[in-house]
N, CA, C and O atoms as a GROMACS GRO file, in nm:
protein
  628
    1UNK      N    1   0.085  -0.118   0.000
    1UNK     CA    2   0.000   0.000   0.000
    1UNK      C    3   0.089   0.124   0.000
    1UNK      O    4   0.146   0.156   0.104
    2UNK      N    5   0.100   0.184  -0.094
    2UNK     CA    6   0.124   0.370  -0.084
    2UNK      C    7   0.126   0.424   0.050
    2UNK      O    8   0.055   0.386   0.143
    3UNK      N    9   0.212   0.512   0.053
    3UNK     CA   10   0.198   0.572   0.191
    3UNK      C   11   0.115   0.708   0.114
    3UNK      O   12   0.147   0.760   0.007
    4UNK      N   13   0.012   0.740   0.194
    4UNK     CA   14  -0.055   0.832   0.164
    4UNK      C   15  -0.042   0.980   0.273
    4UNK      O   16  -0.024   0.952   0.392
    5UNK      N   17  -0.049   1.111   0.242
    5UNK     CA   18   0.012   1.205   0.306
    5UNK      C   19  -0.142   1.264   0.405
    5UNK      O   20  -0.258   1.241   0.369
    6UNK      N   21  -0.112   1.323   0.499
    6UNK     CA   22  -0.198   1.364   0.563
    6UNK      C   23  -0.250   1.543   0.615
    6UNK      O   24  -0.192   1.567   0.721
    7UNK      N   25  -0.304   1.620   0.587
    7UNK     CA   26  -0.261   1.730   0.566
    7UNK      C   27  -0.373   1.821   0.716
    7UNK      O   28  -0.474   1.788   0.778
    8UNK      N   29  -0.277   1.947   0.718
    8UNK     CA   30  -0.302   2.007   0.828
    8UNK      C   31  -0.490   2.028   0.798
    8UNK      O   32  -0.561   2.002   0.895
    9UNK      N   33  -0.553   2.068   0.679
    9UNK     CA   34  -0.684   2.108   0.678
    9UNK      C   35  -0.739   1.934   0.724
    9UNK      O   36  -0.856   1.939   0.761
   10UNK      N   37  -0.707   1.851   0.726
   10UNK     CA   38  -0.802   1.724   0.747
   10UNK      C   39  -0.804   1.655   0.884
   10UNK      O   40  -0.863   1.550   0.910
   11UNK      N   41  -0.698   1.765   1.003
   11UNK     CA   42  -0.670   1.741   1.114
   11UNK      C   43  -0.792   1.797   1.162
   11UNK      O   44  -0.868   1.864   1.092
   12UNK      N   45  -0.816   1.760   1.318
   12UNK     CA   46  -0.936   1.796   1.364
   12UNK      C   47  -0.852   2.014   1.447
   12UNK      O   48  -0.739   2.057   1.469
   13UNK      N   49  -0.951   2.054   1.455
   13UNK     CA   50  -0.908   2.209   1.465
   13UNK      C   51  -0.840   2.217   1.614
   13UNK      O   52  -0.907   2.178   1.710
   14UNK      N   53  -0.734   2.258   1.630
   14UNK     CA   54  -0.706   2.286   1.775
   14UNK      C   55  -0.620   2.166   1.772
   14UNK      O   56  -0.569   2.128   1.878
   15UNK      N   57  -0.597   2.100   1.660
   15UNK     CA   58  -0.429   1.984   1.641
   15UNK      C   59  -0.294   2.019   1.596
   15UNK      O   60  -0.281   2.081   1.490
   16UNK      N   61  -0.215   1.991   1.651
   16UNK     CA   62  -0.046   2.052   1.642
   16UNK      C   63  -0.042   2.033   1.446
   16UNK      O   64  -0.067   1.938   1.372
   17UNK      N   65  -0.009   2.139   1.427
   17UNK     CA   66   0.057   2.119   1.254
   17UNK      C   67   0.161   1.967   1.274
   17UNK      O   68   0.245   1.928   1.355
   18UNK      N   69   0.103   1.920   1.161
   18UNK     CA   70   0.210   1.822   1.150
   18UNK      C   71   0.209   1.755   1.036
   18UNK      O   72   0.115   1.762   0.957
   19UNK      N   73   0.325   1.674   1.015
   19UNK     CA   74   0.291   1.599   0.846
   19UNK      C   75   0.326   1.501   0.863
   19UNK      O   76   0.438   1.482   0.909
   20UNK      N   77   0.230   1.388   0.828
   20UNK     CA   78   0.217   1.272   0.893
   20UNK      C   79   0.231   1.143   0.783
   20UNK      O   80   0.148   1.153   0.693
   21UNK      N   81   0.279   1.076   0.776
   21UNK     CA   82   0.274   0.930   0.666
   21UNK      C   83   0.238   0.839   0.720
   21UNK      O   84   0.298   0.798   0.819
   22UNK      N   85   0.110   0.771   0.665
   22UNK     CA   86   0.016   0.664   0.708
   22UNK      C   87   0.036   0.544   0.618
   22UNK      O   88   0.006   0.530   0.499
   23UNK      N   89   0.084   0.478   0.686
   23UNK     CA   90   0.149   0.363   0.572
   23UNK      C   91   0.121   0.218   0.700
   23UNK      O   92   0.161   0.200   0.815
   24UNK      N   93   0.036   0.141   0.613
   24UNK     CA   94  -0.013   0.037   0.714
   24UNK      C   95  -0.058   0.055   0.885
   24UNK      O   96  -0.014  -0.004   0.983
   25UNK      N   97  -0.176   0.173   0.872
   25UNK     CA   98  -0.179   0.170   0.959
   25UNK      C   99  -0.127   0.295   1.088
   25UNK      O  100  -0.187   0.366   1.168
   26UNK      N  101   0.000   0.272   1.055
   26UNK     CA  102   0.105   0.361   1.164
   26UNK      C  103   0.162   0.524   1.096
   26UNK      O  104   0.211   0.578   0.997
   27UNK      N  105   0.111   0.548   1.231
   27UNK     CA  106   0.113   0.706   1.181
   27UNK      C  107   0.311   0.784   1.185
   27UNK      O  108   0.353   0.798   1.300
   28UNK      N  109   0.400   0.822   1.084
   28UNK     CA  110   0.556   0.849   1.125
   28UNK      C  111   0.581   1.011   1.101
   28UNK      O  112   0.487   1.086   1.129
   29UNK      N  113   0.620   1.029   1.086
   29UNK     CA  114   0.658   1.169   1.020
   29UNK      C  115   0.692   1.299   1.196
   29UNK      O  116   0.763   1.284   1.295
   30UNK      N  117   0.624   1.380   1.163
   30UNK     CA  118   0.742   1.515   1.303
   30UNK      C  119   0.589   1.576   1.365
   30UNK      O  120   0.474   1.534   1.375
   31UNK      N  121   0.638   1.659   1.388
   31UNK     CA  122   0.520   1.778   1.516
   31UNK      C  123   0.609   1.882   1.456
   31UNK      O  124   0.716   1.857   1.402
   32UNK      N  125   0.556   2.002   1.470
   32UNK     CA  126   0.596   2.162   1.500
   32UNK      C  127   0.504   2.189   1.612
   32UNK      O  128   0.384   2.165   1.618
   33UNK      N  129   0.583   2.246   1.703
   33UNK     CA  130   0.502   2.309   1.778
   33UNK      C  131   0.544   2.429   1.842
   33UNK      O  132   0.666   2.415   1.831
   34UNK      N  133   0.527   2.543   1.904
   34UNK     CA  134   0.591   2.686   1.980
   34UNK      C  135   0.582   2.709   2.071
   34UNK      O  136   0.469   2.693   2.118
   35UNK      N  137   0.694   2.767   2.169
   35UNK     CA  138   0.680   2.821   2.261
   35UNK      C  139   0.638   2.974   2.256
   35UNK      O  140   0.702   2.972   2.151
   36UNK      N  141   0.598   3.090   2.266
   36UNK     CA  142   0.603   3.227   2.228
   36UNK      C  143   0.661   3.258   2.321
   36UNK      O  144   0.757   3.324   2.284
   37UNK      N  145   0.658   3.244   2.491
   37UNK     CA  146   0.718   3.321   2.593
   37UNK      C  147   0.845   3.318   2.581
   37UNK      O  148   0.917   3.406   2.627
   38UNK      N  149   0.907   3.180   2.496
   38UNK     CA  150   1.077   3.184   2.477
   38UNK      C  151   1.144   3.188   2.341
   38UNK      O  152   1.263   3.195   2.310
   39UNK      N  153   1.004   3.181   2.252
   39UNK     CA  154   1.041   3.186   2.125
   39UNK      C  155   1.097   3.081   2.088
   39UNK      O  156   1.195   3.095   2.015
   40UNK      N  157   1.074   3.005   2.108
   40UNK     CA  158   1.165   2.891   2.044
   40UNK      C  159   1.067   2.774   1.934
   40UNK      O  160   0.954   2.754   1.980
   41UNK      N  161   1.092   2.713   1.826
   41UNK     CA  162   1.003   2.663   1.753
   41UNK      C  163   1.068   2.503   1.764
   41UNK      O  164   1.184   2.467   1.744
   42UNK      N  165   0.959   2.429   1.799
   42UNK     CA  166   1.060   2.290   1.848
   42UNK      C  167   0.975   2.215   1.725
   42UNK      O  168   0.874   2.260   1.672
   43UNK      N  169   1.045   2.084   1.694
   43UNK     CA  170   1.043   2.026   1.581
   43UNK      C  171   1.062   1.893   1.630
   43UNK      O  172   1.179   1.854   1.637
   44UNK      N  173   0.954   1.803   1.672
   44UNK     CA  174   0.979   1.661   1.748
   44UNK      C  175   0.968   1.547   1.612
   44UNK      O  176   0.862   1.533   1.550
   45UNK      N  177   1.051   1.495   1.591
   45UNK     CA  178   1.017   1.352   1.486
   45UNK      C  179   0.987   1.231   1.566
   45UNK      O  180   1.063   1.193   1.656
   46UNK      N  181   0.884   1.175   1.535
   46UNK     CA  182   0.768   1.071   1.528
   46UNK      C  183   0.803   0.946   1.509
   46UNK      O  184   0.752   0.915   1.401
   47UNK      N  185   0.878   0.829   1.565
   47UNK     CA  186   0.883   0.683   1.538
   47UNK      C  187   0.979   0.709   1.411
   47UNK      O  188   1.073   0.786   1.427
   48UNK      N  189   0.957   0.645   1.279
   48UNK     CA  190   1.018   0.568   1.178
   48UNK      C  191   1.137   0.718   1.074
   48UNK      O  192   1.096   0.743   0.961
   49UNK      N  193   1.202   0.759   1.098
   49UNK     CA  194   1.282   0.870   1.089
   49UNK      C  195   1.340   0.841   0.969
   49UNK      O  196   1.433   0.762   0.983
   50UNK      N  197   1.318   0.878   0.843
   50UNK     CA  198   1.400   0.812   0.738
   50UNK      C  199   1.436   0.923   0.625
   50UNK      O  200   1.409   1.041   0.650
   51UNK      N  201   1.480   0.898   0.534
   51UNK     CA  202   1.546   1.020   0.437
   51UNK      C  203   1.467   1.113   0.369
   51UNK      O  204   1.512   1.216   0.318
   52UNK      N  205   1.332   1.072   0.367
   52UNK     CA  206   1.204   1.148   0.312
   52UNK      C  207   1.194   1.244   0.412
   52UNK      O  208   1.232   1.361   0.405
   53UNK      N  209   1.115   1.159   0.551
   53UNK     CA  210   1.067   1.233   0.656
   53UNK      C  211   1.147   1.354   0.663
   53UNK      O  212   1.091   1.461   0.638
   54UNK      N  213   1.318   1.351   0.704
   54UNK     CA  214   1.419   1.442   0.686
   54UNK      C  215   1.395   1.541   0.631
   54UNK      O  216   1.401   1.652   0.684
   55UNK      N  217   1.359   1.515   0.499
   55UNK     CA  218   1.382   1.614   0.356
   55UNK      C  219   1.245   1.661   0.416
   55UNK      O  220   1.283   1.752   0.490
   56UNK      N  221   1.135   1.656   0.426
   56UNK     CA  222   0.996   1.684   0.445
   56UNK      C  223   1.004   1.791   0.572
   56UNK      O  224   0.976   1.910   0.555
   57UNK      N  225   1.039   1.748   0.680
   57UNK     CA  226   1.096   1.793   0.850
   57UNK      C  227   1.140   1.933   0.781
   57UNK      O  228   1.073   2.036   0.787
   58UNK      N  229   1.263   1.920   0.715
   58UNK     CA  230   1.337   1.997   0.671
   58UNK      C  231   1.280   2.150   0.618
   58UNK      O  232   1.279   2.260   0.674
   59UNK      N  233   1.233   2.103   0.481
   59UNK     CA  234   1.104   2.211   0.426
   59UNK      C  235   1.029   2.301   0.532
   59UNK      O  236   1.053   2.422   0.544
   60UNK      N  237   0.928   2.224   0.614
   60UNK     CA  238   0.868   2.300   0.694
   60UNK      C  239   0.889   2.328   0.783
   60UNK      O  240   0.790   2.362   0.848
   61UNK      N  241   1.055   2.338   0.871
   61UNK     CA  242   1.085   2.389   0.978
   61UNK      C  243   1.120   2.545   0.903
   61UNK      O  244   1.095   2.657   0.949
   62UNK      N  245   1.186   2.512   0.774
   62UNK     CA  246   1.247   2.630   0.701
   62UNK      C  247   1.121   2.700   0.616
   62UNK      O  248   1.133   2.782   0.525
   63UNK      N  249   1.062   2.674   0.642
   63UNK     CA  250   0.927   2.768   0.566
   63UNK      C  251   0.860   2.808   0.718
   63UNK      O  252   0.771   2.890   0.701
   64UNK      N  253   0.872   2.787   0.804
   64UNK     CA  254   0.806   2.834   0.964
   64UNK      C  255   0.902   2.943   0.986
   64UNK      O  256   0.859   3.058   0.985
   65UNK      N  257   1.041   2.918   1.007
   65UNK     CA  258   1.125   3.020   1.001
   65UNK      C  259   1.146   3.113   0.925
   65UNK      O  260   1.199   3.214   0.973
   66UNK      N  261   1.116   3.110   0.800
   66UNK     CA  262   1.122   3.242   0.674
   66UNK      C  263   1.016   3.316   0.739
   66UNK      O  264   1.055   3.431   0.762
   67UNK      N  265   0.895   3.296   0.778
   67UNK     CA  266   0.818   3.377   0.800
   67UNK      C  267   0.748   3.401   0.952
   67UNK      O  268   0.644   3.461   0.978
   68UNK      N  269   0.831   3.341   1.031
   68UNK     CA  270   0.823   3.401   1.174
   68UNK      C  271   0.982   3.376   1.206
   68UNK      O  272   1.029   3.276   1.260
   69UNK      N  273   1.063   3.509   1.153
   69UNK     CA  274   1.123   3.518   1.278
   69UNK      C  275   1.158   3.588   1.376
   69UNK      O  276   1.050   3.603   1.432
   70UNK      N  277   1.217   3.629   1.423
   70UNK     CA  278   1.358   3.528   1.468
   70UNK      C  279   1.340   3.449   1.558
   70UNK      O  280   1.259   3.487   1.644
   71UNK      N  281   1.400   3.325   1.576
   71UNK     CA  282   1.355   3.216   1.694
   71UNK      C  283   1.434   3.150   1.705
   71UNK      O  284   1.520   3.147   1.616
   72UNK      N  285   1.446   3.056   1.830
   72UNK     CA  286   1.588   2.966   1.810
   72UNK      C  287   1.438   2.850   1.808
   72UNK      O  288   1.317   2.868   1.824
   73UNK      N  289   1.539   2.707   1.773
   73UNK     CA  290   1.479   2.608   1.772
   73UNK      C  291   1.562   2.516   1.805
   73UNK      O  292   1.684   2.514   1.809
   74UNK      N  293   1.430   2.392   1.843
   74UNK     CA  294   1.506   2.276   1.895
   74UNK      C  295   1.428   2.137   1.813
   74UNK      O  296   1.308   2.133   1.786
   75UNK      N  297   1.521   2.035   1.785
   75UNK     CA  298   1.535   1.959   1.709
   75UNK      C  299   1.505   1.838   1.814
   75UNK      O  300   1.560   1.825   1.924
   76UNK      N  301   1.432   1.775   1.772
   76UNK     CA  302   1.342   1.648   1.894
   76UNK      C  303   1.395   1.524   1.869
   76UNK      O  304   1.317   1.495   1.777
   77UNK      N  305   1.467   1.429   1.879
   77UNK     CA  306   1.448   1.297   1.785
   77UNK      C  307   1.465   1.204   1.916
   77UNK      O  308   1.529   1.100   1.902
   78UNK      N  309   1.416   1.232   2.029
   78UNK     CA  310   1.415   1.157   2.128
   78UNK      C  311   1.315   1.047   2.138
   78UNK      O  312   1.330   0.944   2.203
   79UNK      N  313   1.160   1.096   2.031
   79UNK     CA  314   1.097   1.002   1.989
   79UNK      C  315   1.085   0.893   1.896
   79UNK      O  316   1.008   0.797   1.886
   80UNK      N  317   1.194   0.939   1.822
   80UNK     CA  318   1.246   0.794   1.698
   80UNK      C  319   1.252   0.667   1.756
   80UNK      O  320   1.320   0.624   1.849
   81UNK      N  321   1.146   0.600   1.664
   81UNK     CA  322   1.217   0.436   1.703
   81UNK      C  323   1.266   0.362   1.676
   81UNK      O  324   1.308   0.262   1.734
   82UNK      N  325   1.274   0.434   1.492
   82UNK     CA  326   1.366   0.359   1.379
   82UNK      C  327   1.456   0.496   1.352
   82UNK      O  328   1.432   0.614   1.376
   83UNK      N  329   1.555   0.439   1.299
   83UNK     CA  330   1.673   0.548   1.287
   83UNK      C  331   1.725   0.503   1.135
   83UNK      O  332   1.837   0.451   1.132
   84UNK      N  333   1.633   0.525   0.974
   84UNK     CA  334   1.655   0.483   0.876
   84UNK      C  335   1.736   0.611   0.787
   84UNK      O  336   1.728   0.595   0.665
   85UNK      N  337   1.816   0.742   0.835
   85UNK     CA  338   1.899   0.769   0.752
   85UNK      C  339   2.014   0.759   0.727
   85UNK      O  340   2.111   0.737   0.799
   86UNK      N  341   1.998   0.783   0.571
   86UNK     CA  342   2.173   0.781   0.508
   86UNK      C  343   2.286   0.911   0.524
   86UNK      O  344   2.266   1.029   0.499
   87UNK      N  345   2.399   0.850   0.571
   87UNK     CA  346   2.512   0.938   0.556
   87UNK      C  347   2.469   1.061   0.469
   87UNK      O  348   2.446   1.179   0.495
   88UNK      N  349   2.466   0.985   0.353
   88UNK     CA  350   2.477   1.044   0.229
   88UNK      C  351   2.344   1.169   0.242
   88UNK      O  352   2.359   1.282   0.196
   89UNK      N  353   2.246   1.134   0.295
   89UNK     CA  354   2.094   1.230   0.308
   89UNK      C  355   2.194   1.308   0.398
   89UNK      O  356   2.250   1.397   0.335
   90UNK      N  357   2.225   1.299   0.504
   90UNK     CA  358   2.315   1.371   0.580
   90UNK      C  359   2.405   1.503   0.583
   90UNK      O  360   2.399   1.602   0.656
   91UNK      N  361   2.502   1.467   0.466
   91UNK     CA  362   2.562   1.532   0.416
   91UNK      C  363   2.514   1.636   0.267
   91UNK      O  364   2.578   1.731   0.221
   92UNK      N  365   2.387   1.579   0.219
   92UNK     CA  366   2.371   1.687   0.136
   92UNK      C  367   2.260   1.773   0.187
   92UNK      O  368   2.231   1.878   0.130
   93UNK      N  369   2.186   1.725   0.310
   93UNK     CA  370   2.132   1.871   0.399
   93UNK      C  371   2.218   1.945   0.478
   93UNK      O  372   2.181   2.037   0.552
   94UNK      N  373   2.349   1.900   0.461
   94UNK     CA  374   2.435   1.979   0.544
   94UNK      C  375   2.494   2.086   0.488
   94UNK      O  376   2.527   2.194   0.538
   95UNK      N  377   2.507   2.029   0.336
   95UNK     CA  378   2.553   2.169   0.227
   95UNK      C  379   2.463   2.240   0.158
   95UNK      O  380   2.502   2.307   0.062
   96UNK      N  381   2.262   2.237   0.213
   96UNK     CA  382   2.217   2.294   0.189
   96UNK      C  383   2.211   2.390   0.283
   96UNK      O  384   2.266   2.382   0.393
   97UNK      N  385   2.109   2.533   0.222
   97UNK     CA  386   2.086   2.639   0.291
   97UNK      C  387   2.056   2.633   0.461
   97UNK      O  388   1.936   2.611   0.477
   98UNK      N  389   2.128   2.646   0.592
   98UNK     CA  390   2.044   2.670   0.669
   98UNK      C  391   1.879   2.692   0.705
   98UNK      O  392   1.815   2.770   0.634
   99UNK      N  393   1.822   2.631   0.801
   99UNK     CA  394   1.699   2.667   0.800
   99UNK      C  395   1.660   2.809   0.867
   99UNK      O  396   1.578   2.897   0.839
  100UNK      N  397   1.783   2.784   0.996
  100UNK     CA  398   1.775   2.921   1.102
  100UNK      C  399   1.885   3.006   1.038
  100UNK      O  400   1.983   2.939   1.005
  101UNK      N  401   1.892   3.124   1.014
  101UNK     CA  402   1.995   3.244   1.025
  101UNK      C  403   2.082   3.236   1.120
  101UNK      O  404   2.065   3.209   1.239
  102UNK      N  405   2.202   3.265   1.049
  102UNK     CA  406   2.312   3.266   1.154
  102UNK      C  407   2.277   3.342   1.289
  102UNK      O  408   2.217   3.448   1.272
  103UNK      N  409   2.296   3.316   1.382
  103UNK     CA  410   2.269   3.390   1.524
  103UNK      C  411   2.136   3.335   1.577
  103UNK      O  412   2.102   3.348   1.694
  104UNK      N  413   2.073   3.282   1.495
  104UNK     CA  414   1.952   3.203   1.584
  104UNK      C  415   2.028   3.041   1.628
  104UNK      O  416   2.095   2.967   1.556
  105UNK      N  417   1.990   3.025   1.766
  105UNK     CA  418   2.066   2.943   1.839
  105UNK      C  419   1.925   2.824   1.814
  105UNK      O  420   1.809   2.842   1.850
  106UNK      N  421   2.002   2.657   1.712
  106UNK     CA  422   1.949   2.586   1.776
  106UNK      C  423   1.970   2.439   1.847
  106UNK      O  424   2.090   2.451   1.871
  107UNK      N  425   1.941   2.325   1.889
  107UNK     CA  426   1.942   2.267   1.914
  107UNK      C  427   1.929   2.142   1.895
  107UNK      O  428   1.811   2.112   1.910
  108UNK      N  429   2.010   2.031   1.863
  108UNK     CA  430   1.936   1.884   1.848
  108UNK      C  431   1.938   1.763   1.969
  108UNK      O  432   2.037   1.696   2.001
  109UNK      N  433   1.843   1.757   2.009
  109UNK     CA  434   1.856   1.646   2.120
  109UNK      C  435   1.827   1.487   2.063
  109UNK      O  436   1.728   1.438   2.008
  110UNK      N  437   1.952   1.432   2.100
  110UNK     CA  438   1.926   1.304   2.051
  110UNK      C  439   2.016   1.265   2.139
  110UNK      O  440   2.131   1.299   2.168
  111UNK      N  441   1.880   1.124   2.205
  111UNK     CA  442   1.908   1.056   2.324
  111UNK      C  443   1.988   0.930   2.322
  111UNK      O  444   2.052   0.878   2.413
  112UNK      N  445   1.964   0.879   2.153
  112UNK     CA  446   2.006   0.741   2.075
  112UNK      C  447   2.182   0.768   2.023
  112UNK      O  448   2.204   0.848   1.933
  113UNK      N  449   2.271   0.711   2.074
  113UNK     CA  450   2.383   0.704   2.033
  113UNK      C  451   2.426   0.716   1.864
  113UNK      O  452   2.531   0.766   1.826
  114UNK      N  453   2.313   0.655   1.768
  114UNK     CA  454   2.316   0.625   1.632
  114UNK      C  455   2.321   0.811   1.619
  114UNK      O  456   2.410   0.874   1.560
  115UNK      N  457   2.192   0.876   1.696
  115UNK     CA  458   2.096   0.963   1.607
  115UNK      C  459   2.223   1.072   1.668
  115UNK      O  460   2.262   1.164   1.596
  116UNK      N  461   2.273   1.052   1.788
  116UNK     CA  462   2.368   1.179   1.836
  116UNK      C  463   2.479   1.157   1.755
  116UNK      O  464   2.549   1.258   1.762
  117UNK      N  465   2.532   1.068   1.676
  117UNK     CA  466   2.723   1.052   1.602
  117UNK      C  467   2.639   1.161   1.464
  117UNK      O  468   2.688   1.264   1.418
  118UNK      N  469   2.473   1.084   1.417
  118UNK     CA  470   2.482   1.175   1.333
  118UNK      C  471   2.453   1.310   1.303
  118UNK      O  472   2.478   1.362   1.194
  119UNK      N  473   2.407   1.363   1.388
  119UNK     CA  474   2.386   1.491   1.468
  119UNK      C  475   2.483   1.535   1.477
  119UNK      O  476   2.464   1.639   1.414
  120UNK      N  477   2.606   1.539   1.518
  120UNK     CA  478   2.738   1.566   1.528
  120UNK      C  479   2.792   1.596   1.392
  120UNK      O  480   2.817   1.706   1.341
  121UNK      N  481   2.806   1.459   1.338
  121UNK     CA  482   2.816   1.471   1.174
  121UNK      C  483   2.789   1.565   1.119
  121UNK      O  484   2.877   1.639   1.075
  122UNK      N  485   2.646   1.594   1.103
  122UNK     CA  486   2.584   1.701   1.060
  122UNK      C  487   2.634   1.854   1.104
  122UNK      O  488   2.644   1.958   1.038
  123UNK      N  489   2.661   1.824   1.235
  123UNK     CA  490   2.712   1.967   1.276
  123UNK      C  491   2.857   2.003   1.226
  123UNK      O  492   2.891   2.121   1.210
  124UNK      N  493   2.926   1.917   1.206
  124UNK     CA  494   3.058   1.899   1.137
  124UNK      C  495   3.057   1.948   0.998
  124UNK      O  496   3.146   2.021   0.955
  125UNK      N  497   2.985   1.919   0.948
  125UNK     CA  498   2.997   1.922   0.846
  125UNK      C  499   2.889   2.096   0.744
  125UNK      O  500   2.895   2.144   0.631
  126UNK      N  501   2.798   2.134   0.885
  126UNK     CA  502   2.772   2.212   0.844
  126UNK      C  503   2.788   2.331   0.930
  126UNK      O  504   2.710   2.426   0.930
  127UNK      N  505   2.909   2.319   1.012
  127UNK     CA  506   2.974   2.443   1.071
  127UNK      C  507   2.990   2.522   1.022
  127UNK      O  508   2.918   2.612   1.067
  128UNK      N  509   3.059   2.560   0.932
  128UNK     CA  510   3.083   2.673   0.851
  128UNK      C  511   2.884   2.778   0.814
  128UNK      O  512   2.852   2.894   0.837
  129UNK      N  513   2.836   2.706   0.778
  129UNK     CA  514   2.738   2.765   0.757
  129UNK      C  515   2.586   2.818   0.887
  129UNK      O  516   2.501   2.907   0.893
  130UNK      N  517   2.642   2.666   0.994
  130UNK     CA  518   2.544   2.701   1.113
  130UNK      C  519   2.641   2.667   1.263
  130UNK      O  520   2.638   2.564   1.330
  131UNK      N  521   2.744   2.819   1.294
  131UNK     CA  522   2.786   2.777   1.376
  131UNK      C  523   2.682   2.780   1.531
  131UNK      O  524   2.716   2.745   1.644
  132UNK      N  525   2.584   2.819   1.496
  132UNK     CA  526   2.459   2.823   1.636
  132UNK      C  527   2.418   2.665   1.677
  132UNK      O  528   2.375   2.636   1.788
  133UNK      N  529   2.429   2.611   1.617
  133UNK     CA  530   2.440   2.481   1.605
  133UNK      C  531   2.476   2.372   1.709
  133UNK      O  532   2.592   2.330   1.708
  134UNK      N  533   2.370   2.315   1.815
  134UNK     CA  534   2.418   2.230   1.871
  134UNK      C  535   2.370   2.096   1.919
  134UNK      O  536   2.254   2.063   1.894
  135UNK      N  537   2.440   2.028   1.976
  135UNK     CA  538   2.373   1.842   2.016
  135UNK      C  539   2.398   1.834   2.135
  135UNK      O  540   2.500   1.829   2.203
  136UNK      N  541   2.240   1.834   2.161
  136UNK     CA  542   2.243   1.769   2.353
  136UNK      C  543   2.157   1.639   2.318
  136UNK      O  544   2.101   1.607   2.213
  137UNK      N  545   2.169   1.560   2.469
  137UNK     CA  546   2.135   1.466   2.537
  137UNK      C  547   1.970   1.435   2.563
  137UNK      O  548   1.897   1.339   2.537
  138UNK      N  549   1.955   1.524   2.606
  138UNK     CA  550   1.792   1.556   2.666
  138UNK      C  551   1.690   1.729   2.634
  138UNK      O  552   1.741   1.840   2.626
  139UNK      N  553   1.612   1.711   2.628
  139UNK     CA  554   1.527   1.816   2.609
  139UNK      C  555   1.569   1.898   2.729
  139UNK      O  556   1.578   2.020   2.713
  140UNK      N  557   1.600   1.832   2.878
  140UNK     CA  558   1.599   1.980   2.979
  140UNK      C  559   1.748   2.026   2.946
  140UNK      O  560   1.784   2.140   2.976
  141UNK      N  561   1.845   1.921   2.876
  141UNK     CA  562   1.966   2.016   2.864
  141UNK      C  563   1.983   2.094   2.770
  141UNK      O  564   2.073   2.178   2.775
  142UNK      N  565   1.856   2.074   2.608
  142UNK     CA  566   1.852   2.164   2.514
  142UNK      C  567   1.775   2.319   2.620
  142UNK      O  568   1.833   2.426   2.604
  143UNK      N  569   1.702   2.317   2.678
  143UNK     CA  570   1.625   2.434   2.769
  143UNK      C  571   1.687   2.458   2.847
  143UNK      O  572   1.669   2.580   2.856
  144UNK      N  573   1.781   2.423   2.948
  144UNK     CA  574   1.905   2.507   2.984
  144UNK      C  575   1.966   2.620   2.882
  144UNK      O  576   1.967   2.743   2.887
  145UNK      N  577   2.027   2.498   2.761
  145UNK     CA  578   2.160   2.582   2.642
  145UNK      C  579   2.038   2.692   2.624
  145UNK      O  580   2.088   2.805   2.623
  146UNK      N  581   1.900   2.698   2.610
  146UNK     CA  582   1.843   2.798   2.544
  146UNK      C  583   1.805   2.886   2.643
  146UNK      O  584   1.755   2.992   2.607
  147UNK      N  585   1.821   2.860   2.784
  147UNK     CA  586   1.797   2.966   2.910
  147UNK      C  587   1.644   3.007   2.931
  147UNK      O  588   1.613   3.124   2.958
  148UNK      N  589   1.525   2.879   2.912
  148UNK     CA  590   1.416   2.894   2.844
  148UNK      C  591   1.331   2.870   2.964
  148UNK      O  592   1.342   2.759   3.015
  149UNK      N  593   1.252   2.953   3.015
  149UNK     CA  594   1.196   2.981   3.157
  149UNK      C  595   1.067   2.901   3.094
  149UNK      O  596   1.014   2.910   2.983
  150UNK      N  597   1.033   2.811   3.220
  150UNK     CA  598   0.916   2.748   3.196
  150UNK      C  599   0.830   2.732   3.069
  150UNK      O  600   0.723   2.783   3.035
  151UNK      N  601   0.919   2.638   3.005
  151UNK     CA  602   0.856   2.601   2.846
  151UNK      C  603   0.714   2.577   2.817
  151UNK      O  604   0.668   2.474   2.867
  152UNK      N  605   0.652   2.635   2.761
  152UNK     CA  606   0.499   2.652   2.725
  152UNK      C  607   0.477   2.573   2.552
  152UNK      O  608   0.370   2.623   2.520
  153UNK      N  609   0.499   2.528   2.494
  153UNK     CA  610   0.452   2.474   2.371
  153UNK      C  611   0.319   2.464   2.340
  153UNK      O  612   0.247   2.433   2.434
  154UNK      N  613   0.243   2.489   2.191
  154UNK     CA  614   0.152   2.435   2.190
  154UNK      C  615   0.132   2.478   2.000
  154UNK      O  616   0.229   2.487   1.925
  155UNK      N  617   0.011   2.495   1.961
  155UNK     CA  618   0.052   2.425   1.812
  155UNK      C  619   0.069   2.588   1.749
  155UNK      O  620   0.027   2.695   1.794
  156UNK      N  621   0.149   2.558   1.625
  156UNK     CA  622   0.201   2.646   1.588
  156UNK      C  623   0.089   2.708   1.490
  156UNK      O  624   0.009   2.623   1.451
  157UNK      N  625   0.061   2.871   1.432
  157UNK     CA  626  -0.049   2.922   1.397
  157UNK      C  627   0.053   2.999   1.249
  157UNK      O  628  -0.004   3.070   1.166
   0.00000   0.00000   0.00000
């Protein structure tokens, strides 16, 4: 069966933006969601994490940011349960455009040893272009690095 796409108008009203792939059943793909009191735009990925989802994640963190900013953000993958990308996907979002502007500070928390070497990777490789750029452990140590007073999230507008 096709994985078929799921779109924000067919969500019920008052549901986190999100883009979702329904493929047998199981729902994979990310969340956006915001804080406003700290500004920060967090970006959680969903179970099955793979080179699409990426490229997809990707798009609409950087189309949220073109037109609200400035914000730092934080990068979620503490919920992955499959960890299906390539090096190679890796490295050519690394020599694409930033999503955040230099000086917006963000974050990737990855709790999975796989998802933090490539998180690193990524940051390696796209230093030059995002030195704001960083990899924590846990969500309260990404909200420390961001100095983020009682985190409020909820769906992004």
């Amino acid at each position: 069966m096709a994985p078929s796409h799921v779109s924000q108008s067919e969500l019920p009203f008052g549901w986190r933006l999100s883009t979702l792939t329904v493929c047998g059943g199981l729902a994979m793909g990310y969340v956006l969601d915001f804080d406003a009191r700290n500004n920060i735009i967090r970006l959680t990925i969903k179970d099955r994490f793979t080179d699409e989802v990426m490229s997809n994640a990707y798009r609409a963190i950087t189309a949220y940011v073109a037109f609200h900013p400035p914000c730092r953000g934080i990068v979620n993958f503490s919920d992955v349960t499959e960890f299906e990308v390539s090096t190679d996907a890796v490295q050519k979002l690394a020599e694409r455009s930033p999503a955040f502007p230099i000086g917006s500070v963000r974050i990737f928390v990855c709790s999975r040893t796989v998802i933090y070497g490539m998180a690193r990777m990524f940051q390696i490789l796209g230093g030059p272009t995002r030195p704001d750029l960083q990899v924590a452990h846990t969500l309260d140590e990404a909200y420390d690095l961001l100095k983020a007073e009682a985190p409020d999230f909820g769906p992004v507008s």
